[in-house]
N, C-alpha and C positions, 0 to 999 in steps of 0.2 A: 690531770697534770697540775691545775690550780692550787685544787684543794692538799692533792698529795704532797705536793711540795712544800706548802704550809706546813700541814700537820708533821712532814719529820723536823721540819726547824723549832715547831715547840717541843714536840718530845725532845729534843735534843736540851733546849733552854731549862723546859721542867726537871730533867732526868737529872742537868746539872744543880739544879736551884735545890734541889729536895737533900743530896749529899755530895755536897762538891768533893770533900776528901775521896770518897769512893770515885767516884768521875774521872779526878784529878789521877789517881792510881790507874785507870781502866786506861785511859788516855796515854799516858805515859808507859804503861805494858808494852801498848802497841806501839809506839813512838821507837821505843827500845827493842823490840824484835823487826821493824824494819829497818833500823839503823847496823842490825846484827846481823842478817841473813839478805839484806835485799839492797843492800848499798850501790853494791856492781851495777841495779837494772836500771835505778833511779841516773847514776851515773852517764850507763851506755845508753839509754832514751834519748836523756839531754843533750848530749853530745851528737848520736846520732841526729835528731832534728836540727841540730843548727849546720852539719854538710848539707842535710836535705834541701834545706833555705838557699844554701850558697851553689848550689846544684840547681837550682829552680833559675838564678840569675842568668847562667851561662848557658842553657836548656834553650832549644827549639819551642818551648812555652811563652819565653820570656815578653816577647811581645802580644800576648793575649790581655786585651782588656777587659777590667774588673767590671764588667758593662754593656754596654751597647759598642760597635765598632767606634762611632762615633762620637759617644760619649767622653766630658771631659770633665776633673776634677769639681767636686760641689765645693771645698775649700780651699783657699790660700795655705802655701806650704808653710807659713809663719802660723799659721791658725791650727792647721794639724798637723805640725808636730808640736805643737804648745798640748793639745790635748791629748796627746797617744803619750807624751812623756810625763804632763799633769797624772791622766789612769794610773800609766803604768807604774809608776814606783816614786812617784813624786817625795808623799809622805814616808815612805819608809827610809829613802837614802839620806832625809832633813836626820832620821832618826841614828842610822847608822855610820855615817859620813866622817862621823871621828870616831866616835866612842870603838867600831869595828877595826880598825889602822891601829890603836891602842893596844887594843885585846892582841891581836897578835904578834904587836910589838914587842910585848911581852912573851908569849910561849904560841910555837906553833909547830905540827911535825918536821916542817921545811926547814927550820935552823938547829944549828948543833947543840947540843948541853955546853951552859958558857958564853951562846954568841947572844943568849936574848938582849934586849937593850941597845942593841950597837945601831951603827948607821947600815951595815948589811941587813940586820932584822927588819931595821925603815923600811927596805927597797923588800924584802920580801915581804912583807905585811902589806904595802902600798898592792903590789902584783895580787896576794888574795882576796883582797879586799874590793880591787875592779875586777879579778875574775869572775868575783859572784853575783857583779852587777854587769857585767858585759855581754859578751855575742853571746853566749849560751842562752842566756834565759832570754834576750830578745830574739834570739834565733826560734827558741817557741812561741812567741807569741806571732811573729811574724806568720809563721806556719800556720798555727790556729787561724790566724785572722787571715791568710790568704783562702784557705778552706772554704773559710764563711761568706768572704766575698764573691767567690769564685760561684758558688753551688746558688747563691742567692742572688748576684745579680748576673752573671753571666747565664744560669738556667732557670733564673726563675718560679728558686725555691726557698721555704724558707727563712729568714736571715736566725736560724738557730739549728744545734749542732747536730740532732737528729741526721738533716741536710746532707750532711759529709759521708752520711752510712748511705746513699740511697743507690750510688753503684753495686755495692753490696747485698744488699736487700731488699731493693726496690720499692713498691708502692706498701711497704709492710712500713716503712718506719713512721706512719701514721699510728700504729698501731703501738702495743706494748714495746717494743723495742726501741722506735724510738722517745717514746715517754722517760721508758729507763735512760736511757744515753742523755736527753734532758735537763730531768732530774739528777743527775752523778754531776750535770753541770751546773746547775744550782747549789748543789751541796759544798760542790770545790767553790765555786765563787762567792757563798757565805762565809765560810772559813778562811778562804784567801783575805776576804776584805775587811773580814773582823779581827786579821792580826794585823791589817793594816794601819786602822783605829784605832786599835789598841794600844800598839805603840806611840801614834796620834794624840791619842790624848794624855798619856803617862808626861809627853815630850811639852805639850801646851800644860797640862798644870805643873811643871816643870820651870817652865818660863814665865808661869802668870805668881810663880813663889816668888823666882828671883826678881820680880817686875813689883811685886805689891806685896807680898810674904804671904799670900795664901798657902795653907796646909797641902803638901803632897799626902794625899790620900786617894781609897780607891774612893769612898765615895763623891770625894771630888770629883774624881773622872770620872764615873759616873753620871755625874749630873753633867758634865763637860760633854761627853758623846749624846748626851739628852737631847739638850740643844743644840748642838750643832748638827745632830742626824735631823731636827726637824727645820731647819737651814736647808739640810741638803736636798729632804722632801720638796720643799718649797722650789727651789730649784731645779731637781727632777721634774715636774710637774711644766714647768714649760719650756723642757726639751732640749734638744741639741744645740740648735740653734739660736738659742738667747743665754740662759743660765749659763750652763755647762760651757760653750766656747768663750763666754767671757769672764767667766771666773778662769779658765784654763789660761787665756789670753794675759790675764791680770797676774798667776802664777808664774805665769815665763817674764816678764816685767821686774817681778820681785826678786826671783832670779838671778836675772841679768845685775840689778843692782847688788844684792848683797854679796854677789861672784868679782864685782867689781871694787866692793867697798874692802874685800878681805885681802884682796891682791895689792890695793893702796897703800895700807894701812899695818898690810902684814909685811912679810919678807917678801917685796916682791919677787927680784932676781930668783930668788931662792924655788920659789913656785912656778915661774913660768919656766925655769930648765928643770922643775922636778916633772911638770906635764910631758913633756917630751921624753923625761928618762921613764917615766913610769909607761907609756903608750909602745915605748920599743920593747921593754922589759917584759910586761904583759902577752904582746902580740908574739914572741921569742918563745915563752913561755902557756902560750894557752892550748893548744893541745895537747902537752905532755900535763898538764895540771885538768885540763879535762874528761881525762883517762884517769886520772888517779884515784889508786882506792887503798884506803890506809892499812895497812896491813899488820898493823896490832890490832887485834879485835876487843883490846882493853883500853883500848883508848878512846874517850866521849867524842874526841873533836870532833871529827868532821861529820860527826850527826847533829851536831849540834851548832855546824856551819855550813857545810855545803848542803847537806841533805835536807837542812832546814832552808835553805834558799829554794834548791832544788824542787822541793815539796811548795814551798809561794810560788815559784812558778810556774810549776806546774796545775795545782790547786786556782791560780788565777787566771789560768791560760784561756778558757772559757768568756771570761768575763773582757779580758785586755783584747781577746780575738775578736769577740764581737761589737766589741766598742772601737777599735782600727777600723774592721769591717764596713762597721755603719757610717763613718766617716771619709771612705776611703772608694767609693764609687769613680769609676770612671778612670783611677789608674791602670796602668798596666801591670803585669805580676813582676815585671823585674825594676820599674819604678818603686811597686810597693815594697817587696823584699830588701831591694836596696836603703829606702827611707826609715823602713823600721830598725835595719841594722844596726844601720852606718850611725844617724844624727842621734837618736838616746846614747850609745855605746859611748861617743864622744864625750857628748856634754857629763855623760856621767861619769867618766873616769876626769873631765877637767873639775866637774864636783867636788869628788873627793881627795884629787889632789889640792885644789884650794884648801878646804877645811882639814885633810886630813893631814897634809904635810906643816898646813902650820901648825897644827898641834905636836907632833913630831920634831918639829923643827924648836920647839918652845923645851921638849925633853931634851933634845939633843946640843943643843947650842945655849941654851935661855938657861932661866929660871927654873921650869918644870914645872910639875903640880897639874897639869891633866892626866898623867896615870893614877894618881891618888885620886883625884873626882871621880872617873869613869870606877875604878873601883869601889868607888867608896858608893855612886850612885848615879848608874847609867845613863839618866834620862837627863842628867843636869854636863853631860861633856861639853853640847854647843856652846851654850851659856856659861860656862865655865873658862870655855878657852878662849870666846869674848873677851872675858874679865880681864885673864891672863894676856893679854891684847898692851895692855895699860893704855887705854886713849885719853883716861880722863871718863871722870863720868857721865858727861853729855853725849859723846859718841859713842861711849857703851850703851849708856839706856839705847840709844838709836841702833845701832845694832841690834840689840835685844828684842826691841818694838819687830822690827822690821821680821826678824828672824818668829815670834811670833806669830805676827800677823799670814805668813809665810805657810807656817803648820795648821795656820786655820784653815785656809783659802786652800790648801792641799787636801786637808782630811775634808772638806765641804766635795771639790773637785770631786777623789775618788767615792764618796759615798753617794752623792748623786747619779754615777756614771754606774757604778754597782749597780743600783737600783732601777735604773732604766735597761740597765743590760738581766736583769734578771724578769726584769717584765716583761723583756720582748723576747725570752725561753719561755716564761711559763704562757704566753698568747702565740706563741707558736710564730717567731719570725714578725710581729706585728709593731711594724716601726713607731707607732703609736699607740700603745698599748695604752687601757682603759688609767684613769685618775686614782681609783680606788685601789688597783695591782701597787700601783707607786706608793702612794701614801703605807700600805701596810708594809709594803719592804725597805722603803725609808725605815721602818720603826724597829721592824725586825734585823735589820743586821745590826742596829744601835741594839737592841738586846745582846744581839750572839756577843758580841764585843765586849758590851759591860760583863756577861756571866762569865766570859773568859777570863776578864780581867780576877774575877773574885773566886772562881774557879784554882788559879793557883800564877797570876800574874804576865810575866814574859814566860816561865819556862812550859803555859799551858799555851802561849797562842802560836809558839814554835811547834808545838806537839799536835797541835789542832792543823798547821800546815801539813805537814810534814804527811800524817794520816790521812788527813782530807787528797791528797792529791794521789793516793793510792789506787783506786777503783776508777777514778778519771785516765787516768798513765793507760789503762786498756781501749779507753772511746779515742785517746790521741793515738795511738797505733793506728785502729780501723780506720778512725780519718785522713791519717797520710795516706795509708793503701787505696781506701775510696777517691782521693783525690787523683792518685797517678793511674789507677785504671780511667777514670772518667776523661785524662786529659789528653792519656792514647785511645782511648774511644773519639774523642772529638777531632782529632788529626788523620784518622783511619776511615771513618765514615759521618763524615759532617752532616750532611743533608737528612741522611735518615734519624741520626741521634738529636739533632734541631727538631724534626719531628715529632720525635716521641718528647722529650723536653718540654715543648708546646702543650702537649696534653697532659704533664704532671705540672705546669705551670699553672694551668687550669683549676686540676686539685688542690694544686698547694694555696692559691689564691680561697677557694671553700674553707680549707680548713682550718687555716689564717682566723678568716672573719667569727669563726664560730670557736677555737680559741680564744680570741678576743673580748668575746662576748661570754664568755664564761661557758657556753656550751659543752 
């Protein structure tokens, strides 16, 4: 498992390095015949798991704890949800949060030929824009990381996703099976985290131009994910509980302030009645828009929006599941499902309606001039609509500062958490996975990242989701199935399934230590 896991992440790095154009082409093939043929399944997956979640709340499960009966949360709810919302999409919504409300400000299948630009385009671009970030995709991750916690601390298996197969296949997922299931998780959550970065860093030398006029280039960012993956190394290395919660800690802080600086400073009225209309608007509309499948088949969009979200999170569900998971002992399952839902879903649709409606609001009422940056050069919308702010240059720089500082402390956040979360799959569930697992996949997903980047930009790390989360889409089926047989096994005969539990606790505890140990 160690080694296999390694060696396909460099064939993958090498395969690119040697002919990125052919890569870039092979890549994008696929990207484009799943976008053609397999839109519906990616679609009904998604959709389907986030009833599954909301079904688990009102369920005779709901009060099963992630734990011992006893057992009670290891963190403060201020601690974890700073870090389940830091992992889970911190960096990418800093990156999307306007520039995406824009894009379809302009053209989307949802508005008529004629209506683009209006204030009805605002309110339907606001709605796709928190669809893609809302219940859906936390509704898997949710799942995944109930899974994990469920199978690992409630039976005292693994904390990796192998775990979830074991109703299914019993004491075999020691074996090739679950190595494979694994590994397809390793794969999704390099890929997942490397368009994470990617965008991460496009978006930090982005703001370190506007800040000191450093060149936007790739090799900039480059050296940009250099150092700051070995930041996150560093970090990674000691643990949950020091690094990673308070860098996450220190991300919800910055947060908080720049959420409060934009509502000051911007329209406010205008933003706190657009959070409300967009949260009704949304909620009106999300399951007729999570059903939906475009029925032009000439048409790029929604592969190249939903299916590209779709595919991150799906692709990252592994990674965001087992990092919930590992933070998340001692809740109950409809505590847990509820927390994951409910508090990201919010904050992130009040996200982008701060950032996204003032920029909207700048087209529509204002001045203008962030349709033309976002077109002209995506990675510069934040910093852009700052500008267009007019505070004066002292509270712009400060803005600017802050909003930097913001992208760093994010892209640190999830590549640390990547990395501990792929250490404790390849040691098989080993909450403390060895120094050296860390330090090499600290380094490695800063590679996958950079060859993406030079591989063929944004349109390769969308293509790199999108594909990556194909072959995974099959281990999150088994693992719902595996979860709902396991959870009417334990309601139907407790005592004897405790039983047997106890003696694959045993096992799983062996095979833990000798994964760990590189065995």
């Amino acid at each position: 498992m160690v080694f296999g896991s390694a060696i396909l992440v460099i064939a993958f790095v090498l395969f690119t390095v040697i002919n990125p154009e052919y890569a870039n082409a092979i890549y994008t093939s696929a990207k484009d015949f799943i976008a053609r043929e397999l839109a519906w399944y990616y679609i009904g997956l998604v959709s389907f798991t986030l009833f599954f979640a909301i079904w688990l709340i009102f369920s005779r499960y709901g009060n099963i704890r992630l734990g011992k009966d006893d057992e009670r949360p290891e963190f403060s709810n201020f601690s974890w949800f700073s870090m389940l919302f830091g992992a889970g999409i911190g960096i990418g919504i800093l990156f999307w949060s306007i520039a995406e409300p824009i894009y379809h400000f302009q053209s989307n299948p949802l508005i008529a030929e004629g209506e683009q630009m209006t204030v009805e385009a605002a309110q339907v671009a606001m709605r796709i824009s928190i669809f893609h970030w809302g219940l859906h995709g936390w509704g898997l991750f949710a799942v995944m990381g109930l899974v994990l916690a469920y199978f690992s601390y409630r039976k005292g298996l693994p904390l990796s996703i192998r775990s979830s197969l074991y109703p299914i296949f019993g004491e075999r997922i020691y074996g090739p099976i679950g190595h494979a299931a694994d590994l397809l998780a390793v794969f999704g959550t390099v890929f997942g985290i490397a368009t994470s970065l990617g965008l991460g860093a496009q978006q930090i030398n982005a703001g370190l131009q506007y800040l000191t006029g450093i060149e936007v280039s790739s090799g900039n960012q480059a050296i940009l994910i250099a150092v700051i993956s070995i930041i996150a190394t560093i970090s990674a290395l000691t643990g949950v509980n020091k690094g990673i919660r308070i860098l996450s800690e220190l991300n919800m802080h910055l947060t908080v302030l720049i959420l409060v600086l934009f509502i000051v400073f911007g329209p406010t009225a205008y933003l706190l009645g657009s959070f409300f209309t967009n949260m009704g608007d949304y909620l009106f509309h999300a399951v007729e828009l999570g059903f939906w499948v475009n029925p032009d088949p000439e048409s790029p969009w929604q592969g190249w929006w939903t299916l590209f979200y779709w595919g991150w999170w799906i692709a990252w569900s592994p990674f965001v599941g087992i990092f919930i998971a590992r933070i998340s002992r001692g809740r109950t399952i409809r505590e847990f499902v509820l927390g994951v839902l409910i508090a990201p879903t919010v904050l992130g649709a009040f996200w982008i309606t701060i950032f996204g409606n003032t920029a909207l609001f700048m087209e529509l009422f204002g001045n203008g001039g962030v349709t033309a940056a976002v077109n002209e050069d995506i990675t510069m919308a934040l910093f852009k609509t700052i500008e267009f702010l007019d505070l004066g240059q002292a509270l712009t720089m400060l803005f600017a500062i802050v909003c930097t500082i913001m992208l760093v402390t994010y892209f640190v956040t999830s590549a640390d958490s990547a990395t501990l979360v792929i250490c404790t799959l390849i040691s098989m569930g080993h909450e403390h996975p060895p120094a050296r697992y860390r330090v090499f996949w600290g380094i490695a997903i800063g590679g996958v990242s950079a060859v993406l980047l030079f591989a063929g930009g944004l349109k390769a790390l969308q293509t790199a989701s999108i594909v990556a989360a194909l072959p995974f889409s099959v281990v999150v089926i088994m693992a719902i199935y595996g979860l709902c047989k396991a959870l009417k096994q334990d309601l139907e005969s407790e005592t004897g399934l405790a039983l047997e539990y106890e003696r694959v606790s045993e096992q799983a505890q062996e095979a833990t230590e000798k994964a760990a140990s590189g065995v």
